[in-house]
C-alpha positions in Angstrom: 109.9 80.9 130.1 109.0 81.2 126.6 105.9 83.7 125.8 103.6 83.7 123.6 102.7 86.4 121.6 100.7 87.2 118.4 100.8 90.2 115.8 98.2 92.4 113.7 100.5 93.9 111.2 98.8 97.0 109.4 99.8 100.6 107.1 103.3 100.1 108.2 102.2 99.1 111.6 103.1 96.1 114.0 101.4 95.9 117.0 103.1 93.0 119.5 99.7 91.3 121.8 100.7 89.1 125.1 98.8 86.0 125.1 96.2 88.1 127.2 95.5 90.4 123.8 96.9 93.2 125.8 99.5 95.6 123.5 103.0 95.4 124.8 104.5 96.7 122.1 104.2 98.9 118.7 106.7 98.8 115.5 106.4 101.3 113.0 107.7 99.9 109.9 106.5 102.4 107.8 106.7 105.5 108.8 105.2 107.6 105.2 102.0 105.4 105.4 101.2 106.6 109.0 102.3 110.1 109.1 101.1 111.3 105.3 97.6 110.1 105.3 94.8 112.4 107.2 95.8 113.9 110.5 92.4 112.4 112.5 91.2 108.5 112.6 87.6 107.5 113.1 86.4 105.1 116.3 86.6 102.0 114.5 90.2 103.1 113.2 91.8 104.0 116.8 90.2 100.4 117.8 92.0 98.8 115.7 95.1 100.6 115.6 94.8 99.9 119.3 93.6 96.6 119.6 90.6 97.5 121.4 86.8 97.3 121.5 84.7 100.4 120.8 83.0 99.9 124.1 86.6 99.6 125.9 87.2 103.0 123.9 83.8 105.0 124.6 84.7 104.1 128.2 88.4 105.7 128.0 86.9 108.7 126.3 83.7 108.8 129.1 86.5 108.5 132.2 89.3 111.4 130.3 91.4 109.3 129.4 91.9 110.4 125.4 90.9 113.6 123.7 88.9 113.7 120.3 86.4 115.9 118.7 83.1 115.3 117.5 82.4 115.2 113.8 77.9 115.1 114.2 77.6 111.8 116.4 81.2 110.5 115.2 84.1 110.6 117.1 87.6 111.6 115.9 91.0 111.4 117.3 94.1 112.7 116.5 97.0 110.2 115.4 99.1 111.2 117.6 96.7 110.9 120.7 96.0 107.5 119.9 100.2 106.7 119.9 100.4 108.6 123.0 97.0 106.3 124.7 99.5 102.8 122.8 102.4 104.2 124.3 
């Protein structure tokens, strides 16, 4: 059985979809890009990094499923929460 998959490749990043756009797996090609640059992504960046909608994420975050902060009405996440959520 041959699958199908497809790949969003981004700041060093590879993130492997099944043909259903769910992640099975993440590739970090670049480690420097990921781990240098600010410590905390926005909503729209751990949606994208995860392959996810913002409503999919506001309902993770409503349910307990990821930490963040709140930066005014904005949402922020720390990198390494957002790996751990991928993982």
């Amino acid at each position: 059985m041959k699958l199908k998959l497809s790949l969003s490749i981004k700041d060093g990043i590879i993130v492997r979809y099944n043909k259903k756009g769910n992640v099975i797996g993440l590739d970090i090609t670049d480690s420097m890009k990921l781990f240098m640059s600010s410590d905390l992504m926005t909503l729209q960046e751990a949606c994208a990094f995860l392959g996810i909608s913002e409503s999919t994420m506001r309902r993770k975050i409503r349910d307990g499923k990821v930490k963040y902060t709140k930066d005014g009405k904005d949402y922020r996440f720390k990198k390494a929460e957002i790996i751990r959520l991928a993982a």
